[in-house]
Each structure stands twice: as C-alpha cells, then as structure tokens.
NUVEX-461966 format. One line per field, with one value per residue: chain; y, x negated, z negated of N, C-alpha, C, O in turn. Coordinates in steps of 0.001 Angstrom, whole numbers, plus 500000, padded with zeros to 6 digits. Layout:
REM NUVEX-461966
kette	(A:...) $
n_c2	(Y:...) $
n_c1	(X:...) $
n_c3	(Z:...) $
ca_c2	(Y:...) $
ca_c1	(X:...) $
ca_c3	(Z:...) $
c_c2	(Y:...) $
c_c1	(X:...) $
c_c3	(Z:...) $
o_c2	(Y:...) $
o_c1	(X:...) $
o_c3	(Z:...) $
END
This chain:
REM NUVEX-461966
kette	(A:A:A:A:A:A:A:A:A:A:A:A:A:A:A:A:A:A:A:A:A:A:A:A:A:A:A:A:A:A:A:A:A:A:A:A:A:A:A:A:A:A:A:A:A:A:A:A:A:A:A:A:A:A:A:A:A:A:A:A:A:A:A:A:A:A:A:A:A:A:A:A:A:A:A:A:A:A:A:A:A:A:A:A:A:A:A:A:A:A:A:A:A:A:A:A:A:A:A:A:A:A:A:A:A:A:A:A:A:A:A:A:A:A:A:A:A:A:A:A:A:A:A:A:A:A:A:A:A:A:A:A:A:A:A:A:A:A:A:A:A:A) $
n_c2	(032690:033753:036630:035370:034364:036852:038239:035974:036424:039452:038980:036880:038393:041383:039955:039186:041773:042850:045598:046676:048223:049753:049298:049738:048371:049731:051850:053724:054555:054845:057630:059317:059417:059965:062857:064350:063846:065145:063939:062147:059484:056286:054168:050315:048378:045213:041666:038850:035731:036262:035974:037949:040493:039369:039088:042232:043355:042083:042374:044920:046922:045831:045843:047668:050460:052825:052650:053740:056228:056274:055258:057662:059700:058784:057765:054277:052165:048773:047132:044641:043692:042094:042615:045021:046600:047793:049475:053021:051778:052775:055413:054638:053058:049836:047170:046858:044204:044552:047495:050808:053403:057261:058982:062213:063809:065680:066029:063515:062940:061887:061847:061419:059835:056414:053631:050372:046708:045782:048221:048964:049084:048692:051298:052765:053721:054960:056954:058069:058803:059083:061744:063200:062642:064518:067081:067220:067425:069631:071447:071369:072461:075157) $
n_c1	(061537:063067:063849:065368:067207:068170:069042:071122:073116:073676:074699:076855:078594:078766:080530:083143:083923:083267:082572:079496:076560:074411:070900:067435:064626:062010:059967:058739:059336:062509:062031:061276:063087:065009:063780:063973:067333:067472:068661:068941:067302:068251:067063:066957:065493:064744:064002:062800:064742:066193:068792:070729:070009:071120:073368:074019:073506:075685:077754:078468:077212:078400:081409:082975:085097:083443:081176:080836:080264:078673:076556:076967:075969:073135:070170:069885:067534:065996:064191:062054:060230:058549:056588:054247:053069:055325:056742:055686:054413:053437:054273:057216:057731:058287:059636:061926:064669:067211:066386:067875:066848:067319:066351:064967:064693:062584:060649:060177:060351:062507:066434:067423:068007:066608:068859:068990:069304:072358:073922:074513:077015:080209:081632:080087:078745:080542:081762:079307:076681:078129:079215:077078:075190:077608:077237:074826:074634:075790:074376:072317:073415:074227) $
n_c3	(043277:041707:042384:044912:042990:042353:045012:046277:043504:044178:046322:046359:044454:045578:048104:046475:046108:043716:041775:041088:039421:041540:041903:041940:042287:042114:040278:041001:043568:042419:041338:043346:044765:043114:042328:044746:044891:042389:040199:037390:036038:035846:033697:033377:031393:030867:029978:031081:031547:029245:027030:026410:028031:030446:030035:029010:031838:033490:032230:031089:033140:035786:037056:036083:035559:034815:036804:039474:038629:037704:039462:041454:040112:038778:039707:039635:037606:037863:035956:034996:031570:031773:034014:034244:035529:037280:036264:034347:031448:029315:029025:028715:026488:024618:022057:022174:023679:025677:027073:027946:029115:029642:031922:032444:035890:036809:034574:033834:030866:027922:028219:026200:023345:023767:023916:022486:023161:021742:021011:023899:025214:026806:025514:024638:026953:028516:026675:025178:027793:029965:029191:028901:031500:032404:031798:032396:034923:035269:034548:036000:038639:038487) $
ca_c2	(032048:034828:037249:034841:033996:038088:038414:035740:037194:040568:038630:036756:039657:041411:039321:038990:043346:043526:046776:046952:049162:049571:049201:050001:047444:050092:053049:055278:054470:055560:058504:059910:059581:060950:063801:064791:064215:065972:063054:061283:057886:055245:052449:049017:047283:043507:040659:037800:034643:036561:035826:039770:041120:039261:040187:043780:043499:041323:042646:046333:047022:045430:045564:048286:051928:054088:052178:054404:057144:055636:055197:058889:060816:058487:056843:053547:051556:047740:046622:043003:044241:041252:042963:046041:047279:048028:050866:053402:051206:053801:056134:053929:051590:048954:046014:045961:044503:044855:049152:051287:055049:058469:059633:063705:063524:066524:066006:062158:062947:061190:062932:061354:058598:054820:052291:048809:045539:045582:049226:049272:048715:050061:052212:054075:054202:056012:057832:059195:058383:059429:063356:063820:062840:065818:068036:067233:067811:070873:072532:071738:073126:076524) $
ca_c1	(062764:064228:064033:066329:068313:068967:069911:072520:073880:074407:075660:078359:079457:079515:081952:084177:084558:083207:081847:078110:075298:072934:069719:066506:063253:060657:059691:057996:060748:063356:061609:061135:064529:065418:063168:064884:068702:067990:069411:067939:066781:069114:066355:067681:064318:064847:063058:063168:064743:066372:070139:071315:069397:072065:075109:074402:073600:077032:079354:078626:076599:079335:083165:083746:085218:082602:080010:081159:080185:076666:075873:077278:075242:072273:069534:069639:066253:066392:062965:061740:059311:057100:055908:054107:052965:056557:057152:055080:055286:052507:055612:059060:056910:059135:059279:063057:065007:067028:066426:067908:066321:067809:064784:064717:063834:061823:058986:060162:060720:063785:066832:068281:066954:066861:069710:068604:070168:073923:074278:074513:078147:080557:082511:078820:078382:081860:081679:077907:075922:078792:079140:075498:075338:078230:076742:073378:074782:076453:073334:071814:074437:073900) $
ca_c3	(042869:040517:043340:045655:042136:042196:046595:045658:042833:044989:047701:045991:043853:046758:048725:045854:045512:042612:041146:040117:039537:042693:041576:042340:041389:042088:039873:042068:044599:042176:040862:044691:045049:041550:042526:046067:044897:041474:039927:036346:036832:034656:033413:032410:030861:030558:029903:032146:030736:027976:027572:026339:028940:031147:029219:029813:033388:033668:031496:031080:034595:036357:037720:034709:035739:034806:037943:040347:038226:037129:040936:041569:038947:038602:040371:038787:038142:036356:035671:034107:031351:032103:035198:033249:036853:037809:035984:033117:030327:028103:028932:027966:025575:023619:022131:021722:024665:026785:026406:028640:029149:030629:032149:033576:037327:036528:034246:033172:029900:027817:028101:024757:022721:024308:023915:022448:022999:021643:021265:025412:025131:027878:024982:024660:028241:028504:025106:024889:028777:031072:029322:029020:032544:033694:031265:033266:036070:035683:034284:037702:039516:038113) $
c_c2	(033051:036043:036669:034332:035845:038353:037709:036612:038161:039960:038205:037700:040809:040902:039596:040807:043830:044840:046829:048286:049330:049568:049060:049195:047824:051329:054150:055152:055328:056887:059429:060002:060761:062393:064508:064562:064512:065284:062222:059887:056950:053839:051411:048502:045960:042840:039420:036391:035570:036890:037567:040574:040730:039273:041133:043915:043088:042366:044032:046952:046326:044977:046503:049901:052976:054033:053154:055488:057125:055946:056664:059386:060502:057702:055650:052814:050245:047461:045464:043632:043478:041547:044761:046988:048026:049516:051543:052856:052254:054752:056152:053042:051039:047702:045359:045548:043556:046970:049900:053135:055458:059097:061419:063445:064747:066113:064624:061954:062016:062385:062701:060033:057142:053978:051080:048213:046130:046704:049833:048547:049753:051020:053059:054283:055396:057263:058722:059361:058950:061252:063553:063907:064106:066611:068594:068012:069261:072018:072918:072124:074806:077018) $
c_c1	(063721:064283:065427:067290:069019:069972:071184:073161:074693:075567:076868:079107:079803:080865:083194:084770:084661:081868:080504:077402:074069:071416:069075:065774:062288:060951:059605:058921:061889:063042:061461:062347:065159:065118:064184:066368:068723:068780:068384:068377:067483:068255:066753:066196:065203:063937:063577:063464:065880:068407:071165:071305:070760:072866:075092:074517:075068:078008:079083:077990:077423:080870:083285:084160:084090:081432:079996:080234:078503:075969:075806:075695:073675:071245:069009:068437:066641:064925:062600:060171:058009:056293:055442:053599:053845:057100:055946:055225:054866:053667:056843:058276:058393:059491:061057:063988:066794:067024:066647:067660:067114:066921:065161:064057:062348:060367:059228:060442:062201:065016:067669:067340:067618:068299:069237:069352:071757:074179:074544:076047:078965:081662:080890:078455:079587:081713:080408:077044:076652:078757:078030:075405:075996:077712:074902:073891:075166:075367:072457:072385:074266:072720) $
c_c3	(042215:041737:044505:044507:042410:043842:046141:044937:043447:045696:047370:045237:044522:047565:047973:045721:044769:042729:040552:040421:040803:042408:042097:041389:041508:041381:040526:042922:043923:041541:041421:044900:043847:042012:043454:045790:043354:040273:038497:036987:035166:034497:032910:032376:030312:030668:030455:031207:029482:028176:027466:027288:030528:031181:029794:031159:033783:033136:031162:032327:035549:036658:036591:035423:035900:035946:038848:039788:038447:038597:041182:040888:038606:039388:039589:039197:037049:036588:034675:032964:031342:033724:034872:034611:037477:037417:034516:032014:028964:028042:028373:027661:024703:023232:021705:023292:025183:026277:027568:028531:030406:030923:033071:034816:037353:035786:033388:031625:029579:027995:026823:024240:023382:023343:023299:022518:023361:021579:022878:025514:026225:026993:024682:025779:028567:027151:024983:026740:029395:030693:028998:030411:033818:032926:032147:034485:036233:035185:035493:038688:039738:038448) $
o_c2	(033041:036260:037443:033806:036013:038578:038334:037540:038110:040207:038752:037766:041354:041442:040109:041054:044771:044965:047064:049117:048923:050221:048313:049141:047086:051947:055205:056228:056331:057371:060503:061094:061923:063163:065167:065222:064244:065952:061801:059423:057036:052745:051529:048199:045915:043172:039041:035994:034678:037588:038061:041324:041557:039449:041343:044500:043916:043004:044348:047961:046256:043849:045899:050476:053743:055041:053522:055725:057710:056725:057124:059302:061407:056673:055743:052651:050334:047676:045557:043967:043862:040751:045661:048191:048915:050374:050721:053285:052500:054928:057051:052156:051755:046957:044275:046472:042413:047481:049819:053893:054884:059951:061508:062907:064498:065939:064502:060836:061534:063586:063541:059507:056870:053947:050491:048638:046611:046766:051034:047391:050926:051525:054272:055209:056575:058477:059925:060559:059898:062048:064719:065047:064498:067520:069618:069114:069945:073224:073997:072126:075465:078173) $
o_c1	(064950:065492:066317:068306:070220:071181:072157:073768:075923:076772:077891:080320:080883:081971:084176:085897:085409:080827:080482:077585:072913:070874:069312:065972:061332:061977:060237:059518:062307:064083:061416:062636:065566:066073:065116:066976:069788:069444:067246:069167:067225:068571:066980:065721:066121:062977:064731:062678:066279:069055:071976:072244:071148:073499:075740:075466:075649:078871:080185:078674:076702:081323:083995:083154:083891:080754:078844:079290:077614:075034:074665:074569:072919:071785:067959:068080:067225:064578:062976:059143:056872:055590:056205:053852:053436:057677:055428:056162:055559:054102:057454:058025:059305:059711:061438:064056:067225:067601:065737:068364:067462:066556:065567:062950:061280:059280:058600:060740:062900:064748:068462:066320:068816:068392:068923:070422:072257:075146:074753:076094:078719:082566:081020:077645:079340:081548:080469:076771:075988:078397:078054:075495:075650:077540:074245:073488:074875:075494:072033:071770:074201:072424) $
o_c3	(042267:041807:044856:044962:042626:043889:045719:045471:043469:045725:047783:045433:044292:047568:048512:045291:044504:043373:039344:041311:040684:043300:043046:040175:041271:041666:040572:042909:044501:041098:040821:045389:043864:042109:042995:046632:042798:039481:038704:037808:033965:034964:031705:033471:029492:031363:030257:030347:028733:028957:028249:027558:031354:032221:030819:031681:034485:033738:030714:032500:036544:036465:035787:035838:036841:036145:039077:040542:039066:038782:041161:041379:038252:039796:038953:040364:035969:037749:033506:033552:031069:034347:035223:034546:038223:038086:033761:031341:027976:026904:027796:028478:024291:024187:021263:024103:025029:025317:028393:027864:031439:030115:034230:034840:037913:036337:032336:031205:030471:027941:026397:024686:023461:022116:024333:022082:024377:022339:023048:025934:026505:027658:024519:025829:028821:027274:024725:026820:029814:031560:028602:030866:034933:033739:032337:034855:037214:035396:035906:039755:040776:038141) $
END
C-alpha cells in the first residue's frame, strides 16, 4: 500500500512539473552508483507514519531551486528506518527522525555531521549542504 501511496505521489507530481529529489530506496543500489559517478550518497532516514518526515520530503525535497542541484551532485537515497535491512543502520544509527546523512562514496564515512528533524530546512540546504557539495566536488576534480 505505501509503496503504491509513493508511485502515485511521483506520478502526480510528475504531471504537474514539479521539481523533486530522485530517489533511490536501495542502499547498495545507491552506493554502486555513488561509487561509479564519484558522487556522495544524500540519505533522507524517515519513519513511516511520521508527519515531519513528510514535511521535509514535501516542502524542502521538492519544487525548491536547489533540486536540480541535489540530483546533479548527489546520489540521493530516502530510506523508512522501520525497514533496518534497507540500509547500515550499525553505520547511520539514530533515534532522531527524520535525519538526513552526507555519506563519502568512498569509504562511507560522514562527510559532516547529520541533520535532525527541523534543522533540514531549505535555508541549510542552500547555506551549509549545497557548498560542501561544490567544495566536494571540486576536490574530486583535481
């Protein structure tokens, strides 16, 4: 059911031309990818049911300027943390949520400290997340 609640979602936000995040719902999927385009892996942890968790996805993960970018620069992953299979949780452990990690495609490490909740605002996605990101990038360039 929450699987065919998410296709919708796409689909009509789709149609309409709005702007989101592409996301990836497998780890090892986005981590293989991460790997081969060199690219950190952007985790959204959420908890299913949980109304914040769908704020951020909504209202800062979608139709906002900087998406383009996010998609660009990052291989995004969202993960439900009630499915502990889905991704390392002994790795990104937490009990606050929704928490989004900048993971190194390299050796998985963080590449700054996690996000909780309301601090996932799109003036800290623009302000701190977007120049770490070209700063990332431009170190791998070199």
């Amino acid at each position: 059911m929450l699987r065919f609640g998410c296709v919708l979602l796409v689909l009509s936000v789709t149609a309409y031309g709005v702007d989101f995040v592409h996301w990836s719902g497998s780890y090892q999927k986005a981590h293989s990818k991460a790997i081969r385009a060199h690219k950190p892996i952007l985790m959204l942890l959420i908890r299913n049911g949980d109304r914040l968790s769908r704020e951020i996805v909504k209202d800062v993960m979608t139709d906002q300027p900087y998406v383009d970018m996010l998609n660009r620069m990052t291989v995004p992953l969202i993960v439900q943390a009630d499915h502990v299979s889905a991704y390392p949780s002994e790795m990104f452990y937490t009990t606050r949520f929704p928490t989004l990690f900048l993971i190194d495609w390299r050796d998985e490490q963080l590449l700054a400290a996690p996000l909780y909740g309301r601090e996932i605002t799109p003036e800290i996605i623009r302000t701190q997340v977007l120049p770490m990101l070209q700063q990332a990038e431009k170190s791998i360039i070199r």
